[in-house]
C-alpha positions in Angstrom: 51.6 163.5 119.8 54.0 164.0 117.1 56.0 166.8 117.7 56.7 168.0 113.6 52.7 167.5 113.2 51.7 169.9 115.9 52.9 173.5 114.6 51.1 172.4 111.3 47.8 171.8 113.2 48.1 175.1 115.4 49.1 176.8 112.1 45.8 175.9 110.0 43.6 176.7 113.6 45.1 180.4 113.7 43.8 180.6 109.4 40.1 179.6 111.1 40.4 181.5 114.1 40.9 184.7 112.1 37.9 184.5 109.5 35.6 184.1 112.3 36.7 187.1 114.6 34.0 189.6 113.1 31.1 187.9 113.6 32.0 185.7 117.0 32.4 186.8 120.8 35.8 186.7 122.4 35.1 183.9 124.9 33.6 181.6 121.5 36.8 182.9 120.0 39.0 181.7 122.8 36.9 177.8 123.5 37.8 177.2 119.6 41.7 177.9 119.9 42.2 176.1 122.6 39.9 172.8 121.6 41.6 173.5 117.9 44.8 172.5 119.3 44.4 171.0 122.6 42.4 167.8 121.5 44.4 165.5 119.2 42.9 164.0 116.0 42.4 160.2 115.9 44.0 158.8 112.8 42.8 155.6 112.0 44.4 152.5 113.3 45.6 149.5 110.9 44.3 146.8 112.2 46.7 144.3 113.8 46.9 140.8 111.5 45.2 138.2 113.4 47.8 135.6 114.6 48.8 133.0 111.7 48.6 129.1 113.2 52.0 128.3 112.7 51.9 124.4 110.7 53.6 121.4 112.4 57.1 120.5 111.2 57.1 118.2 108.8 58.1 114.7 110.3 61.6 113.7 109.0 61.9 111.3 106.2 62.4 107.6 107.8 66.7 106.8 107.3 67.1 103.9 104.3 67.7 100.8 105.7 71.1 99.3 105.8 72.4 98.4 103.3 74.8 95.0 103.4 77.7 94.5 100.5 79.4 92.9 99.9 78.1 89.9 101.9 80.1 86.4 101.3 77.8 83.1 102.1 79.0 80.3 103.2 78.8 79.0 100.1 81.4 81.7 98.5 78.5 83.4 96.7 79.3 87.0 96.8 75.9 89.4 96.8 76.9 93.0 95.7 74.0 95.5 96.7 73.9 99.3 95.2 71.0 102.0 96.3 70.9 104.3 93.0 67.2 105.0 92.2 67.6 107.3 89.4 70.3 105.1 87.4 69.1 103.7 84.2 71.3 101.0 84.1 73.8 99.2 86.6 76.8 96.6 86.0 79.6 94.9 88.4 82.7 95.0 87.1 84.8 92.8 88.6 88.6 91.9 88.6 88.4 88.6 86.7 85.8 88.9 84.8 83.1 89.9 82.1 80.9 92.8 83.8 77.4 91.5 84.6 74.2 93.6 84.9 72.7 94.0 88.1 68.9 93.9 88.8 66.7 97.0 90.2 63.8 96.7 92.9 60.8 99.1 93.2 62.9 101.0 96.0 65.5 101.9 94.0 68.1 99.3 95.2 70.5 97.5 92.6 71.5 94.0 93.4 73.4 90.6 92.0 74.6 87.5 93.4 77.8 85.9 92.0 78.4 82.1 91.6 80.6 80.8 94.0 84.0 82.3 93.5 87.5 80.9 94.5 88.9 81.7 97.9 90.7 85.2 97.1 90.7 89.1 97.1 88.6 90.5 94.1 88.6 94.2 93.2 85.5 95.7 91.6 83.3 98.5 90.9 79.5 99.4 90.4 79.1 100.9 86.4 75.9 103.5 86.8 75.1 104.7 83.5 79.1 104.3 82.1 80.3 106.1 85.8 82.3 103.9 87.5 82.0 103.8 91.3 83.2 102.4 94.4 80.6 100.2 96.5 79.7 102.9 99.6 78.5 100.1 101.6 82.2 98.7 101.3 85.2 100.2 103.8 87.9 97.8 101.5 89.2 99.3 98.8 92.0 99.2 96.6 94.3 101.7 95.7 95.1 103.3 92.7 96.6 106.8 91.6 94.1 106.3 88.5 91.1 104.3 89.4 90.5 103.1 92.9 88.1 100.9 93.3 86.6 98.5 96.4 87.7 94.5 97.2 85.9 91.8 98.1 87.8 89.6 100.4 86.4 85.7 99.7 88.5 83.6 102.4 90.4 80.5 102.2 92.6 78.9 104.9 95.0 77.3 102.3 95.7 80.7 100.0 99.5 82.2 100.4 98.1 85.7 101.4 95.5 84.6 104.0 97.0 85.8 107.6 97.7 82.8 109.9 99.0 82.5 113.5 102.5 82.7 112.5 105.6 85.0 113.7 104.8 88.3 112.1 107.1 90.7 109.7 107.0 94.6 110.3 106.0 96.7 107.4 107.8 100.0 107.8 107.2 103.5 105.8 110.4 105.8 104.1 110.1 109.0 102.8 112.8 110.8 101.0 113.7 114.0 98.6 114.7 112.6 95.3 118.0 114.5 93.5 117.2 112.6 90.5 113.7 112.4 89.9 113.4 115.9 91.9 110.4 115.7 94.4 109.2 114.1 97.4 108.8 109.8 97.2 108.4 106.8 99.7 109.3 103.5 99.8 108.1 100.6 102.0 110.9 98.2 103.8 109.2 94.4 105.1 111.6 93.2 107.6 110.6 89.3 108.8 109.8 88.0 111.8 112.4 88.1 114.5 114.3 90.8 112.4 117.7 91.8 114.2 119.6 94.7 113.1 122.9 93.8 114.8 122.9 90.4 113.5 125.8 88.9 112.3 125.0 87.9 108.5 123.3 90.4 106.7 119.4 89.7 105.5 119.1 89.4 101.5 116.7 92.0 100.0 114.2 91.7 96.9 113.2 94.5 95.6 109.4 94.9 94.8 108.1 96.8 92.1 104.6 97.5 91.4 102.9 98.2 88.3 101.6 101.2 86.3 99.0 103.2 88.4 99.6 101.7 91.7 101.8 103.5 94.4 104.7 102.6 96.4 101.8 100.8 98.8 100.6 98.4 96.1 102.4 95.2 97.0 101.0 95.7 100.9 97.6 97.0 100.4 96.8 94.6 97.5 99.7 92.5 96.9 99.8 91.7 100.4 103.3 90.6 99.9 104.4 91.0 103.6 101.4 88.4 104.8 102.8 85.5 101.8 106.2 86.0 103.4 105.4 85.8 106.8 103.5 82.3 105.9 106.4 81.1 103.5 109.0 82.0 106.1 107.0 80.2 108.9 106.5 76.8 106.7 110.5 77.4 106.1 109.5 77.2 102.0 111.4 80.6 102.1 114.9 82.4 103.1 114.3 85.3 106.0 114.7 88.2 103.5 113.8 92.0 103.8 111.8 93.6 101.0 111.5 96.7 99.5 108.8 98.2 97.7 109.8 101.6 95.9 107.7 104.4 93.9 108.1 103.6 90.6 107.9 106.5 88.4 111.0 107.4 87.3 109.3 110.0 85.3 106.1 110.7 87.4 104.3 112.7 84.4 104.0 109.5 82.7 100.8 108.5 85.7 99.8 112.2 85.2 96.2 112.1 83.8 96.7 115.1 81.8 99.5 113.6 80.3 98.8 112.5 76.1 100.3 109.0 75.7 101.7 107.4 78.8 102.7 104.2 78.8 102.2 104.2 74.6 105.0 107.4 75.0 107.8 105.5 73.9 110.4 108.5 74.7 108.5 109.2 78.0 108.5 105.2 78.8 112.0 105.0 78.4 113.4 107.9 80.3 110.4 106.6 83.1 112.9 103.5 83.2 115.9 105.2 82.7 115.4 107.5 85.8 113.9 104.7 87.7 117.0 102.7 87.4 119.4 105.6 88.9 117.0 106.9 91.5 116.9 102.9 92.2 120.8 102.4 92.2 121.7 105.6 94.0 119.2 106.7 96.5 117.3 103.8 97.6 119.6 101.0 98.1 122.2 103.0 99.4 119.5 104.0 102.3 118.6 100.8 102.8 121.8 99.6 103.1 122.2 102.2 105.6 119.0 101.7 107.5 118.8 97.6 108.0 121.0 95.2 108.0 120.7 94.6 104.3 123.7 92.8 102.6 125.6 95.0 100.0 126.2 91.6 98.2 124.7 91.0 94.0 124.2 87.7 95.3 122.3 88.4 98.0 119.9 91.3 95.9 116.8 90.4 93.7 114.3 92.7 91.8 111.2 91.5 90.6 108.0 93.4 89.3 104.3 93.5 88.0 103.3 95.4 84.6 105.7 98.2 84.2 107.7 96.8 87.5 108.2 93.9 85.7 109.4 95.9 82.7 111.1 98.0 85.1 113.1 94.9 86.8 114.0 93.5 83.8 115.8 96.5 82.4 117.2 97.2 85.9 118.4 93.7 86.3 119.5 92.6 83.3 121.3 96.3 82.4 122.7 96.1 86.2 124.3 92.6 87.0 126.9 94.0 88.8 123.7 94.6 91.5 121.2 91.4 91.2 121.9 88.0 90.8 118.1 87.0 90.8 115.7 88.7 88.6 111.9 88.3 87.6 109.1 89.9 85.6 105.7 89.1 86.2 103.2 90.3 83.1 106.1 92.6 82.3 105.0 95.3 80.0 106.7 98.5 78.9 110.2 97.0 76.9 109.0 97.6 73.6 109.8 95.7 70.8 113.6 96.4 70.0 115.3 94.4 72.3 119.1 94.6 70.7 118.5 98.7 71.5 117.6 97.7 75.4 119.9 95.3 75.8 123.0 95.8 73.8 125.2 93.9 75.7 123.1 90.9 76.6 124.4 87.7 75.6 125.4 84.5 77.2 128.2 86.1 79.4 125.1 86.9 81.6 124.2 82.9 82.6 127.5 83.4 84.9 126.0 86.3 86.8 122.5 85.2 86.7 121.1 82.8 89.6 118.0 82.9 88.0 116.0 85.0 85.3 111.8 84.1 86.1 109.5 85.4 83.5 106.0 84.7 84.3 102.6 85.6 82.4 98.8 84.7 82.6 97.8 82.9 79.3 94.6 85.3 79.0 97.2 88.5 79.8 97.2 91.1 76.8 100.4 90.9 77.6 101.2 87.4 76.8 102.6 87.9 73.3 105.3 90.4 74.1 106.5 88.5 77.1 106.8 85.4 74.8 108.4 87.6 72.1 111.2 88.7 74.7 111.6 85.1 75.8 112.3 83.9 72.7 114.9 87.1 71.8 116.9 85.7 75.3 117.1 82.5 74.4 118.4 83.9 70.9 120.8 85.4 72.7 121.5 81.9 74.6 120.8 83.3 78.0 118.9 80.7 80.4 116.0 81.4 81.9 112.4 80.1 83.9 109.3 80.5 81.4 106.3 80.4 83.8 102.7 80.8 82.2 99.7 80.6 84.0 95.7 80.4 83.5 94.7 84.6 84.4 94.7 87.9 82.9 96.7 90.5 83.9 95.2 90.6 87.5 96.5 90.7 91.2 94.6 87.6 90.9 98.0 86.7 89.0 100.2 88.4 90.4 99.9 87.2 94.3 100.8 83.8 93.1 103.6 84.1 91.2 105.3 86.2 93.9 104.3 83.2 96.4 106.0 80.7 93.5 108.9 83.1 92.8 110.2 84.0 96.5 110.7 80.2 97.8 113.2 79.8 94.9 115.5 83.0 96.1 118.9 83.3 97.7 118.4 79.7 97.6 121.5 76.8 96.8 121.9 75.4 93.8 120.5 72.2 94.2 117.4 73.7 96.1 116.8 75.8 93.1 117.2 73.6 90.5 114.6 71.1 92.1 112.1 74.2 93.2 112.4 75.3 89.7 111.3 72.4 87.7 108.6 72.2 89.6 107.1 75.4 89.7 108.0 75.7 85.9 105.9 74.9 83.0 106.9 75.6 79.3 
């Protein structure tokens, strides 16, 4: 019984009670009080909802089947598979070549088969509706501060950059505070097989550069620099030699995406090489000199580079002879056009110094004109050099193989050069 409810009750029973005591007997009087507020009202009962059959979970959608890509026959056909059942439209873009549309099934799964490519490491991409993406099915990928995108490795027992059974280098990882550049960088140091600190002639060192986008890991993770050394050092077509493979933004704003020109910057391009040089010259050789048994002699010191490392070498070689007797640019890009203004003091004086100058560059490169422009300002200038062109674009496709033609030829005699040369040379 509720408790508020009840004085309310006994309270309207008392209002009866008293209109009927004229006319009613005292025990009547008493029988109605008490039955009044003894006997509680029955209030009417909602009644409870009848219980709801709950409906059966809904099975779980069956998983999508595996999906396989890249997959390489035997026949080197590549087949690239994408699952994108909403896209419109669906290309492969891949390092090489012309992007190819790819062909839709009723389940939503996007596929093409190549021809059969050469033995090699292709990068490409899937292009949904203008997005480019990386293949999901794919764990290789190549990296890139700007656009990273998968690889497709299609083997080949003969190529430079396949691993063998060889004596294997060690690939090992620096990181230090740069003064000039002003923040945090890394470099990579390859040290061959049977590397011994104490010994008693120092190794020779090239310095690697990689090209505008990559990072310092470029020339492992694609390049796969450390694998074509190991092989030429084990076929003895190559001199033991440590290498180093440096960040090369001397200016790191110039990768930035925000940043409005880049590369086409030519203020920002130059002080990107400018720094570069000195961070080069004063914190990372003097470290690795420090750290490995690295000979301090220009003699014994090469720089070479892709892209904007090529530009990069060439400026830091040919403006620092006093530091490398062996330079090389591979689809250098980045000088600009006024070549008295970069090099003011380069002139014939240099053939003395120089072991050898290497400028190579794919004949499909967009690059191919201003490296044959710069070769024909040297030899203006009367300073030798190695003109190497090859069939390619301006690909790692490229760029593997004319580190595998350009390292046999270093820290080499003359006589070895000279014959090595000529015939990895073509005019």
């Amino acid at each position: 019984m509720n408790p508020l409810v009840e004085p309310q009750r006994t309270a309207r029973a008392a209002t009866r009670l008293s209109a009927l005591l004229p006319v009613l007997p005292l025990r009547f009087l008493f029988l109605i009080l008490i039955a009044s507020t003894a006997i509680p009202r029955v209030q009417a009962q909602t009644p409870a909802p009848a219980p709801q059959t709950q409906a059966a979970p809904a099975a779980a959608p069956a998983p999508a089947p595996l999906i396989i890509s890249p997959e390489v026959a035997a026949d080197r056909r590549v087949t690239f598979r994408f699952r994108a059942p909403s896209a419109k439209e669906v290309f492969l873009s891949r390092e090489g070549a012309p992007r190819v549309a790819m062909q839709k099934d009723d389940k939503g799964l996007w596929t093409i088969t190549t021809d059969a490519l050469e033995p090699d490491l292709y990068g490409y991409s899937f292009v949904a509706d203008g997005v480019s993406l990386i293949d999901p099915s794919n764990p290789l990928m190549k990296p890139n501060l700007l656009s990273t995108t998968s690889m497709v490795h299609v083997p080949g027992a003969s190529l430079p950059w396949e691993v063998n059974n060889v004596p294997h280098g060690t690939v090992h990882h620096h990181f230090y505070k740069s003064g000039v550049v002003g923040d945090e960088r890394d470099y990579y140091v390859y040290t061959p097989p049977a590397y011994d600190a104490a010994a008693k002639t120092p190794y020779p060192v090239l310095y690697l550069l990689h090209g505008f986008s990559d990072d310092a890991s470029g020339w492992t993770s694609v390049g796969r620099a450390h694998v074509i050394l190991d092989n030429l050092i084990a076929q003895g077509k190559a001199k033991p030699m440590l290498i180093v493979m440096t960040l090369g933004y001397g200016a790191p704003e110039i990768v930035a995406r925000q940043t409005q020109g880049g590369m086409r910057d030519p203020a920002l391009r130059q002080r990107n090489m400018d720094n570069f040089r000195k961070a080069l010259l004063t914190e990372v050789i003097p470290q690795v000199e420090k750290s490995y048994r690295a000979s301090p002699d220009r003699s014994a010191r090469a720089i070479a580079g892709l892209s904007m490392g090529g530009a990069e070498s060439l400026y830091t070689g040919l403006t620092s002879l006093d530091h490398f007797a062996w330079v090389g640019g591979f689809s250098s890009g980045g000088l600009g056009e006024d070549f008295n203004a970069t090099f003011p003091s380069l002139d014939a004086k240099a053939n003395a110094q120089l072991r050898l100058l290497w400028i190579a560059c794919g004949t499909d490169d967009r690059l191919i004109d201003a490296n044959r422009k710069f070769r024909e300002w040297l030899k203006s200038k009367s300073v030798q050099l190695t003109e190497v062109e090859t069939p390619g674009a301006h690909t790692w496709l490229v760029w593997r193989r004319n580190l595998a033609a350009f390292a046999p030829l270093l820290f080499q005699g003359k006589t070895a050069l000279s014959t090595a040369t000529a015939k990895n040379s073509s005019h």
